[in-house]
C-alpha positions as CSV (number, residue, x, y, z in Angstrom):
1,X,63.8,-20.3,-12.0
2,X,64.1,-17.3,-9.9
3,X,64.0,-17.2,-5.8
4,X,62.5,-14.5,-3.9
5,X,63.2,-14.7,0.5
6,X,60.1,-12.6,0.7
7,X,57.7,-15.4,-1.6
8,X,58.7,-18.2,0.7
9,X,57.6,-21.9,-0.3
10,X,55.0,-23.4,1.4
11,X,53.8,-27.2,-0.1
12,X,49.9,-27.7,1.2
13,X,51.4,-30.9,2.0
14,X,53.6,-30.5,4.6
15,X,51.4,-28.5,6.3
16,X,47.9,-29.1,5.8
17,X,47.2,-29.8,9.8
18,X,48.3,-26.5,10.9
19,X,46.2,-25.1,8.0
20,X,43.2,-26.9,9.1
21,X,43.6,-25.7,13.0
22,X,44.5,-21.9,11.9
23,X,41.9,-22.4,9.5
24,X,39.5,-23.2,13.2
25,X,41.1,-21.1,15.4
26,X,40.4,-18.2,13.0
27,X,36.7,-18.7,13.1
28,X,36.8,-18.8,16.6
29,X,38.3,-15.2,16.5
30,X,36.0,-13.8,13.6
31,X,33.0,-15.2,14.9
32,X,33.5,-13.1,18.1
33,X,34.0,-10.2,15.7
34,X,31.0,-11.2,14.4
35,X,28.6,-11.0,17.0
36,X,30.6,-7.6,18.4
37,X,30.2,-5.8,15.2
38,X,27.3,-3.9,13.2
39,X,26.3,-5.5,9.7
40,X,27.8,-4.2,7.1
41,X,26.6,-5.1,3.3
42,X,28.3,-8.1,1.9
43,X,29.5,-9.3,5.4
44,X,32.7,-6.9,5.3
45,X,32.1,-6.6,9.1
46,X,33.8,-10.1,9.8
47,X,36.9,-10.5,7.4
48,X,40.4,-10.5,9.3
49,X,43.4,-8.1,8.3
50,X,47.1,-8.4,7.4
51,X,49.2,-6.5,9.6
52,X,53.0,-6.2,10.2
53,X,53.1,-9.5,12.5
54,X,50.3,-11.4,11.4
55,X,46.2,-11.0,11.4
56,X,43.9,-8.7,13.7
57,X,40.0,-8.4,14.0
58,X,40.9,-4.4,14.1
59,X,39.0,-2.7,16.7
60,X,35.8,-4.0,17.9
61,X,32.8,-2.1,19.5
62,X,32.3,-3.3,23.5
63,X,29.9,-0.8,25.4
64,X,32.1,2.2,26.8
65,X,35.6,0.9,24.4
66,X,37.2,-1.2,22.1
67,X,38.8,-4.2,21.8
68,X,40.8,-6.3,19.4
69,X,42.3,-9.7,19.0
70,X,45.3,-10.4,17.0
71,X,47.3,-13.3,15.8
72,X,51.4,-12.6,15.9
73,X,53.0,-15.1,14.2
74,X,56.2,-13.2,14.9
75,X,56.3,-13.9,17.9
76,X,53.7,-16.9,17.8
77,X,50.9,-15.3,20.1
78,X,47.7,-14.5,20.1
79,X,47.2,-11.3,21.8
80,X,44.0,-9.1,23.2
81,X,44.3,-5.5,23.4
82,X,41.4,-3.1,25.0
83,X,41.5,0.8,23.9
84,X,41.5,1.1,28.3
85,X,44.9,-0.3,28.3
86,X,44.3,-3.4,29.0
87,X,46.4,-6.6,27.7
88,X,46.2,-10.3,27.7
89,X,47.9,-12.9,25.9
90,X,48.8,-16.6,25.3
91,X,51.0,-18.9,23.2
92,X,50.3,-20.5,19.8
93,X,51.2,-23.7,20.2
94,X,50.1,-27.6,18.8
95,X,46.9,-27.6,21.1
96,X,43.4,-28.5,19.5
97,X,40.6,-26.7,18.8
98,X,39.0,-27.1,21.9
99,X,41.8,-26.0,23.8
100,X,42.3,-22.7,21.9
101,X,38.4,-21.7,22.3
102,X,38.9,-22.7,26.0
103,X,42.1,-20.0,26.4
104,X,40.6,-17.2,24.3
105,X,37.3,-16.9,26.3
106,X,39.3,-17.1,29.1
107,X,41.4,-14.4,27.7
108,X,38.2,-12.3,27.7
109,X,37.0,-12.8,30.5
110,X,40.0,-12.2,32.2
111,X,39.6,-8.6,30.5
112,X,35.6,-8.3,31.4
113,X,34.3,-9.0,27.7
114,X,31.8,-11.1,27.5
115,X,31.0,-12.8,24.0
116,X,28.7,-15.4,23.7
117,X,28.9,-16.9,19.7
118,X,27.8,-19.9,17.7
119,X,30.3,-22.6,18.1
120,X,29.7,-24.8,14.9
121,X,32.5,-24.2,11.8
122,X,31.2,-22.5,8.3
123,X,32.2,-23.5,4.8
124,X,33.4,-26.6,6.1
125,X,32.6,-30.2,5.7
126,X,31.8,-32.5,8.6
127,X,32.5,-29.4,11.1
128,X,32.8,-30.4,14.6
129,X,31.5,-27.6,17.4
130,X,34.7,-25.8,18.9
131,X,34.6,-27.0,22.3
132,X,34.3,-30.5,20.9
133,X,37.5,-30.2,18.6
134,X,40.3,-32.5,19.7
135,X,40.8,-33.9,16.3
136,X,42.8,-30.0,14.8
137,X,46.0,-29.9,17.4
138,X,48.5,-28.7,14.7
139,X,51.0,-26.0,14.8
140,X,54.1,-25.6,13.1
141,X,55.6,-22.0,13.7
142,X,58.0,-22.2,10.7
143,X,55.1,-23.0,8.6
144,X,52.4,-20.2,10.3
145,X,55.3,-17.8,9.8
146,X,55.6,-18.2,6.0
147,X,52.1,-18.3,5.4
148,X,51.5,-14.7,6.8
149,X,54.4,-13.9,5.1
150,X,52.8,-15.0,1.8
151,X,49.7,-13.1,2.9
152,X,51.8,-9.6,3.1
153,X,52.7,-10.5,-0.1
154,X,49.1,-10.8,-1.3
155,X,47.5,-7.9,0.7
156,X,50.4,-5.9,-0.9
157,X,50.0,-6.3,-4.3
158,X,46.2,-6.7,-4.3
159,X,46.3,-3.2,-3.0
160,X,48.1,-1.9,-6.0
161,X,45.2,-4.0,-7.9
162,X,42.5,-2.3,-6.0
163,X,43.7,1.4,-6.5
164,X,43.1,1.3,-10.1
165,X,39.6,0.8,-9.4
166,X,36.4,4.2,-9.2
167,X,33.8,1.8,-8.5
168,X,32.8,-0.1,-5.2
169,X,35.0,-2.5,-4.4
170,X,36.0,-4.4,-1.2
171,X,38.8,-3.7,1.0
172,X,41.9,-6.5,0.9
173,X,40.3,-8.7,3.6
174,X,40.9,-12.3,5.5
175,X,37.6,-14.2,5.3
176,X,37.8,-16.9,7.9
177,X,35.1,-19.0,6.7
178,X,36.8,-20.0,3.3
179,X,40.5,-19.2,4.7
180,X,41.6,-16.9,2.1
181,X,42.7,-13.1,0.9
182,X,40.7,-11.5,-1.1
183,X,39.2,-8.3,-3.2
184,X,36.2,-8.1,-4.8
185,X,35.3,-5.3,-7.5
186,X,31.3,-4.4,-8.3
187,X,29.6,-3.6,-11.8
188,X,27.0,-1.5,-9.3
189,X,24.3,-4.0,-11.0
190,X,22.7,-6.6,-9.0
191,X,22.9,-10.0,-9.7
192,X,20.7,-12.9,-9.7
193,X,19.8,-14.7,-6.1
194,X,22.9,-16.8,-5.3
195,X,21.7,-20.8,-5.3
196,X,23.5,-21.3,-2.1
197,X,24.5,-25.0,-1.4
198,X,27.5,-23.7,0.7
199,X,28.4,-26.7,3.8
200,X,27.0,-25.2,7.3
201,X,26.6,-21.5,5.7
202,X,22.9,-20.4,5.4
203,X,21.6,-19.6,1.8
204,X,20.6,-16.2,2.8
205,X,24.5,-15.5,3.9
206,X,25.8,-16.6,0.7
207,X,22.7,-14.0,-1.3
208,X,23.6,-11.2,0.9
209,X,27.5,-11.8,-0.4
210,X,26.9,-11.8,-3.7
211,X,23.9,-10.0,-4.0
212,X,25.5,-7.4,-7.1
213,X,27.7,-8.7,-9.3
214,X,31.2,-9.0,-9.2
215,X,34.2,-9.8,-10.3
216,X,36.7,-11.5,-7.1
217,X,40.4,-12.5,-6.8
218,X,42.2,-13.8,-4.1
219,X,44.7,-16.5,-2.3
220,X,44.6,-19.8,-0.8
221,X,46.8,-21.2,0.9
222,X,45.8,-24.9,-0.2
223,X,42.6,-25.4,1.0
224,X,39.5,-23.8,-1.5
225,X,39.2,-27.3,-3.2
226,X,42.2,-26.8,-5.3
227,X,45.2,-28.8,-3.2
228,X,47.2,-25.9,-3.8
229,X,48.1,-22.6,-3.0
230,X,46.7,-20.7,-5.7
231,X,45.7,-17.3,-6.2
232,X,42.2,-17.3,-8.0
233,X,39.9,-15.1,-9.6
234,X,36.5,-15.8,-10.4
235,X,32.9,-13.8,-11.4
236,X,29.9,-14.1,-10.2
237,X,27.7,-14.6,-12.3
238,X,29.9,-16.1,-14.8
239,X,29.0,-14.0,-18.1
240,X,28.7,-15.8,-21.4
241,X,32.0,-16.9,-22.5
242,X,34.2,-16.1,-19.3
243,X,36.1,-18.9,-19.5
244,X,37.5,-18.5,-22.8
245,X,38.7,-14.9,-22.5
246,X,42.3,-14.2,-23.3
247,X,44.5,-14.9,-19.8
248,X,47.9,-13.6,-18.9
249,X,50.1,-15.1,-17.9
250,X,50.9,-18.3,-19.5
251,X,50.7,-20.2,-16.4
252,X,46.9,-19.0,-15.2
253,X,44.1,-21.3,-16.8
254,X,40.4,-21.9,-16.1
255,X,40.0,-24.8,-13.8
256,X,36.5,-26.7,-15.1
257,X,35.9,-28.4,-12.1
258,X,36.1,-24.9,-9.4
259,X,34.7,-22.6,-12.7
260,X,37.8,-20.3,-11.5
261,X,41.0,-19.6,-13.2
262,X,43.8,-20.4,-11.2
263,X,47.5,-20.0,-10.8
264,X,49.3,-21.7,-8.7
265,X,51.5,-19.8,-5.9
266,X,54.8,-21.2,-7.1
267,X,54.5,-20.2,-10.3
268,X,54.6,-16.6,-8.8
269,X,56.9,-16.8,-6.2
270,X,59.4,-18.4,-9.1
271,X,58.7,-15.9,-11.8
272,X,61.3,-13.5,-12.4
273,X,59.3,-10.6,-11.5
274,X,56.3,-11.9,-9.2
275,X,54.7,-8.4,-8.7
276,X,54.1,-7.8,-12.1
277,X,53.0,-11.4,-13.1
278,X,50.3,-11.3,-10.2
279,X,49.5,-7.8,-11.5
280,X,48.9,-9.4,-15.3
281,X,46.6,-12.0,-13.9
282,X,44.3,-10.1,-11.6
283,X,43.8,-7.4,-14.9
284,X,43.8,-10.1,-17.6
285,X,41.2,-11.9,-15.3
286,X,39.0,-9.0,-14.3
287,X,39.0,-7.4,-18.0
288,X,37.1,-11.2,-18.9
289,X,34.7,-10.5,-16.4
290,X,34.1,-6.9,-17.1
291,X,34.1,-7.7,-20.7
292,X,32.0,-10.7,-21.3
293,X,30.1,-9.4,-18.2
294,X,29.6,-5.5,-20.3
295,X,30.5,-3.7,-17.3
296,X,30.9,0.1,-18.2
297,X,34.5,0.0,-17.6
298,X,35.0,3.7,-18.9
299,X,33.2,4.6,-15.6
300,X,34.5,2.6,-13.7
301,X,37.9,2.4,-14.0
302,X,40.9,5.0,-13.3
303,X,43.0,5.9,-16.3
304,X,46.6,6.0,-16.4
305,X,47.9,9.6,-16.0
């Protein structure tokens, strides 16, 4: 079994509160880049983005300026930055919910923004409102620290995934509402109307996502149903015989119960060579969506020079 430093370990287990607070408090944070930003097909207005110390909203229209909100867990902060100059900032720390929404609208209107968004959780079960959260008061820094290092990880090699791609495809983005990484490549067909059925997330949200088809892969860190960190990669809609395509590596499989395949984060961060067996999965899995699915791959894809 090989070791990597840069793939650290991270058991869901011994830190599944933090997850579910970071999981909150970045809601909180893309909702406000929700209501501050145009619409943009698919929603790829509101997805977060890996940087060098963490995750930022990138810069968000405000009247006359810009402004953006980042998570450092380098230095454990969560900082607000205005294209005037102006700066504010607070600690992470193990506060709940409620205290976190409290401090970053106070944050804002300490810098004259005001945002005004809809304070009830998405894609989650039995959500409770933000400013009635005291049950999510987790943070362990060691733990927030590996987990964006995992994410540079991801957002590094699904970059090298992307680039070998002509047709649309998504940027490598944070979506807050399902707490993962993710990249999402288009046949440039539309699909059927999604069914929906997603916990606090309007059907019409969930249509507008996935209203062409597409094949997605991406990274939880445990959460996603799975118990795990995984990375994933899934179709939608599933083409006729998906699930029994040929899969590399030997570790990936199709899990029945998420109709996803799946493989799990330590296998990669053990593997000899973790690039390259991430690399083999995302294809392997794409070429059984694009396959089964008859995408015109010729056209789509870039060939080797």
């Amino acid at each position: 079994m090989a070791t990597h430093p840069s793939w650290p370990s991270l058991p869901f287990e011994e830190w599944q509160d933090t997850c579910a607070t970071l999981h909150m408090w970045t809601q909180i944070v893309g909702k406000i880049r929700l209501e501050r930003e145009p619409m943009v097909n698919h929603w790829w207005q509101v997805p977060l983005y890996v940087t060098s110390t963490g995750l930022t909203t990138s810069p968000m229209p405000y009247p006359t300026y810009s402004f953006q909100i980042d998570f450092d867990f380098c230095r454990h902060a969560l900082v607000v930055t205005t294209t005037d100059a102006r700066r504010t900032e607070f600690a992470l720390g193990p506060y709940s919910v409620a205290e976190f929404y409290r401090k970053i609208m106070s944050a804002l209107c300490e810098l004259e923004i005001e945002v005004e968004i809809w304070t009830m959780p998405v894609e989650v079960v039995d959500g409770i409102p933000f400013e009635q959260d005291h049950e999510h008061k987790s943070y362990d820094a060691d733990a927030a620290h590996r987990f964006w290092r995992i994410l540079v990880q991801g957002d590094r090699v699904m970059k090298q995934f992307r680039a070998s791609f002509l047709g649309k495809v998504s940027p490598v983005h944070f979506f807050w509402g399902s707490f993962d990484i993710a990249v999402t490549r288009f046949s440039g067909r539309t699909a059927p109307p999604h069914p929906g059925g997603v916990p606090q997330l309007g059907d019409w949200v969930a249509r507008e996502a996935y209203s062409h088809e597409v094949s997605s892969c991406g990274f939880w860190p445990g959460n996603g149903g799975f118990g795990k960190a995984a990375f994933y990669s899934y179709a939608y809609p599933s083409p006729k015989g998906f699930a029994d395509a040929p899969l590399r590596p030997s570790a990936a499989r199709f899990d029945n119960n998420l109709q996803e395949f799946i493989l799990e984060y330590e296998a990669v961060r053990t593997a000899d060579n973790p690039d390259e067996m991430l690399l083999d999965f995302f294809q392997s899995t794409y070429e059984a969506a694009a396959n089964a699915g008859d995408w015109d791959r010729a056209a789509l894809e870039r060939q080797p020079t």
